[in-house]
Kinemage of the C-alpha trace (Angstrom):
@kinemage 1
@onewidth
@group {chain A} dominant
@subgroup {mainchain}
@vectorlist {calphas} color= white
{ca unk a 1} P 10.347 7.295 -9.524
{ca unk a 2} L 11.731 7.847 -12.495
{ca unk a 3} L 10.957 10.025 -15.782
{ca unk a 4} L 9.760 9.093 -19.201
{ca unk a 5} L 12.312 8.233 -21.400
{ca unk a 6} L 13.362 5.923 -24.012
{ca unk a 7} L 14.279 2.905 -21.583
{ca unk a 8} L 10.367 3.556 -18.997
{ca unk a 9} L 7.726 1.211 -20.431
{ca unk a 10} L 4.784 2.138 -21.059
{ca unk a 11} L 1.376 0.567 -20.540
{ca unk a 12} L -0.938 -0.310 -23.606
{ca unk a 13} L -3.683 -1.640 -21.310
{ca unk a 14} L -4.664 -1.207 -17.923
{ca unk a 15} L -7.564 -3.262 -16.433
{ca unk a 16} L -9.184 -4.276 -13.119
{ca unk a 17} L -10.906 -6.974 -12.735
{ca unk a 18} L -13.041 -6.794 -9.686
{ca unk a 19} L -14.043 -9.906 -9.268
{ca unk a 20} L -10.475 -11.599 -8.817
{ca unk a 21} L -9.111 -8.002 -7.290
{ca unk a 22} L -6.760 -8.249 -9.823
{ca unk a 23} L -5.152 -5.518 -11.802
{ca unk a 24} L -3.560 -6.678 -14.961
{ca unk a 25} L -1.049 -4.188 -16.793
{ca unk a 26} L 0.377 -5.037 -20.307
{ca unk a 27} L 3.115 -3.441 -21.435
{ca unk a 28} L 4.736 -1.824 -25.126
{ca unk a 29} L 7.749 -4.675 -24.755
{ca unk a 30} L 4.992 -7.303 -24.853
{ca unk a 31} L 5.007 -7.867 -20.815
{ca unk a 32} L 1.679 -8.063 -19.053
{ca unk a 33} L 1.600 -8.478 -15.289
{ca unk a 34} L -1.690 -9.343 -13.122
{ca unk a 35} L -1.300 -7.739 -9.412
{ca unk a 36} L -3.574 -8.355 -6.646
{ca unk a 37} L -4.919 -5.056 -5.466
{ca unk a 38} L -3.761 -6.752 -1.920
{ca unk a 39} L -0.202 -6.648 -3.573
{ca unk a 40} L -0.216 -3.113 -4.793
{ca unk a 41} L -1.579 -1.670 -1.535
{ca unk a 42} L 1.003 -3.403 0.390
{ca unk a 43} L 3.806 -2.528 -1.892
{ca unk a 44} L 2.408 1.416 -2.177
{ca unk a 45} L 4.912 3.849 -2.560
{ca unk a 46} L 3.256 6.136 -0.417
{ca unk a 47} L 5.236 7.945 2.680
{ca unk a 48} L 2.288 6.304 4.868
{ca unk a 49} L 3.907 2.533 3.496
{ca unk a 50} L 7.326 3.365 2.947
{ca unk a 51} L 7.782 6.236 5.368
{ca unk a 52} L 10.315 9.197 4.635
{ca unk a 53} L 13.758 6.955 4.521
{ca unk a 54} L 15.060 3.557 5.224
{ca unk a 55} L 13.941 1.715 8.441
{ca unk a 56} L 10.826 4.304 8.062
{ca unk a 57} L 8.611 1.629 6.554
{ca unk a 58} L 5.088 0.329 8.075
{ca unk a 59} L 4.115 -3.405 7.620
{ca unk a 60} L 0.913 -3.238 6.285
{ca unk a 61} L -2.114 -5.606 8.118
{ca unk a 62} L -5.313 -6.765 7.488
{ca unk a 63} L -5.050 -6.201 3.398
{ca unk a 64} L -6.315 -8.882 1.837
{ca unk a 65} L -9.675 -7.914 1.200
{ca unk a 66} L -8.980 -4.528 0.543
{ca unk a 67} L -9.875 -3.587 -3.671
{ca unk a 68} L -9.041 -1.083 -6.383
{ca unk a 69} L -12.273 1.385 -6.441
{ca unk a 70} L -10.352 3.993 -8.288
{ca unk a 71} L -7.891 4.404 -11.087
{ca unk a 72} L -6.971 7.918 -12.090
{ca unk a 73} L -4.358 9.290 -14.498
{ca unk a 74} L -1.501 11.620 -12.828
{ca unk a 75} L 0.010 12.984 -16.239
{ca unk a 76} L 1.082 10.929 -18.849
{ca unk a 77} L 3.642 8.822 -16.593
{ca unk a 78} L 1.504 7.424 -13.745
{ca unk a 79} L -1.967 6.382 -11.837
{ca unk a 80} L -3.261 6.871 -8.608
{ca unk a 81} L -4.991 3.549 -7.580
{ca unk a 82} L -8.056 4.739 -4.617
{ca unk a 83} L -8.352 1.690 -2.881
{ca unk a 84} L -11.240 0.093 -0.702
{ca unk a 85} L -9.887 0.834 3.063
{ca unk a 86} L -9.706 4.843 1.560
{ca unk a 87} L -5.794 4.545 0.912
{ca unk a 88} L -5.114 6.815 -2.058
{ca unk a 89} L -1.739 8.722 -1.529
{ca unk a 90} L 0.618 6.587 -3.541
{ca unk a 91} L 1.416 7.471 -7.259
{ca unk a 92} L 2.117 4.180 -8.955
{ca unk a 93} L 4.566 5.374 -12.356
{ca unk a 94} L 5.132 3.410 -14.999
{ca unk a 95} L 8.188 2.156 -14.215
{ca unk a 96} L 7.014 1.022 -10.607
{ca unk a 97} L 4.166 -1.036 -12.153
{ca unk a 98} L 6.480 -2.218 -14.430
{ca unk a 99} L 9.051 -3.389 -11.401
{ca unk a 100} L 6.468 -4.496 -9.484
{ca unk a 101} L 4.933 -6.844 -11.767
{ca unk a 102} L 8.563 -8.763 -12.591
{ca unk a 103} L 9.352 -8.868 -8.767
{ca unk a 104} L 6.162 -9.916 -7.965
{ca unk a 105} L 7.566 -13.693 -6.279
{ca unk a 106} L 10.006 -12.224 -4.351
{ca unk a 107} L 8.707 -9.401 -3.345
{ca unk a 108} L 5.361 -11.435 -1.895
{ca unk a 109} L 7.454 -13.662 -0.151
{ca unk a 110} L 9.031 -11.117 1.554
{ca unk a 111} L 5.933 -9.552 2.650
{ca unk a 112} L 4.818 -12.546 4.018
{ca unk a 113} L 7.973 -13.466 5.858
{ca unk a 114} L 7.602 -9.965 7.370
{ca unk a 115} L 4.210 -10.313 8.417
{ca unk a 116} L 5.188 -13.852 10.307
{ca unk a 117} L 8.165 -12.621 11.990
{ca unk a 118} L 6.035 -9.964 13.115
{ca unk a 119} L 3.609 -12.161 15.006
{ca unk a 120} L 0.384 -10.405 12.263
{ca unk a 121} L -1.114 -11.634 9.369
{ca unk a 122} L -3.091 -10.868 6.320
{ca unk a 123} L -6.856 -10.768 7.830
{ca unk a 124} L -6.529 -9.112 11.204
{ca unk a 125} L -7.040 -5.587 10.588
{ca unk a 126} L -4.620 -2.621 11.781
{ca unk a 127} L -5.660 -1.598 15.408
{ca unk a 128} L -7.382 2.270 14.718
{ca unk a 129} L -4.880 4.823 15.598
{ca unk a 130} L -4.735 6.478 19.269
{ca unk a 131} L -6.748 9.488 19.698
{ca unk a 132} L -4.906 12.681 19.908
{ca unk a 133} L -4.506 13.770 23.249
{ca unk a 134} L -4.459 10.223 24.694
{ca unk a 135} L -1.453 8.609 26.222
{ca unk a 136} L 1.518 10.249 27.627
{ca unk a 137} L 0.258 13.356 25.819
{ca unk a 138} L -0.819 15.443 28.707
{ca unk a 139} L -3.834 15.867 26.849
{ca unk a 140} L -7.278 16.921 28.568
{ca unk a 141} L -7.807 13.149 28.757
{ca unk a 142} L -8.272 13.563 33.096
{ca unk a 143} L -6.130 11.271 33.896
{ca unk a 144} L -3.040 9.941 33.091
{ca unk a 145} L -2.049 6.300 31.388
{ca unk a 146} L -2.364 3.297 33.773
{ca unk a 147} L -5.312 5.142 35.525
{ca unk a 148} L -8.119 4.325 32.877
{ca unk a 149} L -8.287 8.160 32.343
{ca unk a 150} L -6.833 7.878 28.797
{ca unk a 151} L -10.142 5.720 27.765
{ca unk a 152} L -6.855 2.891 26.448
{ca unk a 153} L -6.777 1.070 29.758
C-alpha cells in the first residue's frame, strides 16, 4: 500500500448499493469503477487472503453471496469494508481500489481459473476450521486420528 501523494487517486464518491452487492468508487481523474462485494472480499488484502508472502495466499470459497455491511474510514487514505461472513481485517487504500477497479477482467478471470483448477467453486462454502486440539495435536481429544476419537472421523 502506498502513501498519499500527488500520483494516489482519490475517491470523490463511494457508494454501495445493496441490492446489486455492488460497490461503485469514482475517482478525481474522472474513473468510476463498480466492484462486486464478492470481488473485493476475494481480492482482500488481508494476511487471512493473501497470507504473509508469496505462495502464502488462501483461495477464497463460497463468496458469492457474501455483502458489504460496513464501510469505515481508516485516515484520510483508506476504508475498511465489514463484510457479511464477519471478514473485516483488510484495509482497502486508495490506490488498491483504484487498481482493483482497472484490473477488474483479469483479475476475475484469474480467480475463477483458480477456483476450477482447484476442484471448488463460488457457492460451496469453506469447510469450518478444525477444532484446536483435534488431529495429530495430542490434544485431550481421547483418542487419536483414524480412531473416531478426534470427533473428524
Amino acid at each position: 500500500m502506498a502513501g498519499l501523494d500527488k500520483s494516489t487517486p482519490i475517491p470523490t464518491e463511494i457508494k454501495m448499493h445493496q441490492k446489486s452487492r455492488m460497490l461503485e468508487v469514482s475517482f478525481a481523474d474522472g474513473k468510476s469503477f463498480s466492484m462486486s462485494c464478492e470481488f473485493l472480499r476475494v481480492n482482500s488484502p488481508s494476511a487471512e487472503v493473501r497470507g504473509h508472502g508469496p505462495g502464502q495466499e488462501t483461495l477464497q470459497i463460497g463468496k458469492k453471496d457474501v455483502s458489504i455491511e460496513a464501510i469505515e474510514p481508516v485516515g484520510n487514505y483508506a476504508v475498511v469494508l465489514r463484510f457479511s461472513d464477519g471478514h473485516d481485517t483488510g484495509i482497502y487504500s486508495w490506490d488498491l481500489l483504484y487498481k482493483l477497479g482497472e484490473n477488474q477482467e483479469p483479475l476475475w478471470q484469474d480467480y475463477l481459473d483458480r477456483l476450477a483448477a482447484a476442484g471448488k467453486d463460488r457457492d460451496t462454502p469453506a469447510p469450518p476450521p478444525a477444532p484446536k486440539g483435534g488431529c495429530g495435536s495430542g490434544g485431550s481429544s481421547g483418542g487419536s486420528c483414524g480412531s473416531g476419537g478426534c470427533g473428524s472421523h
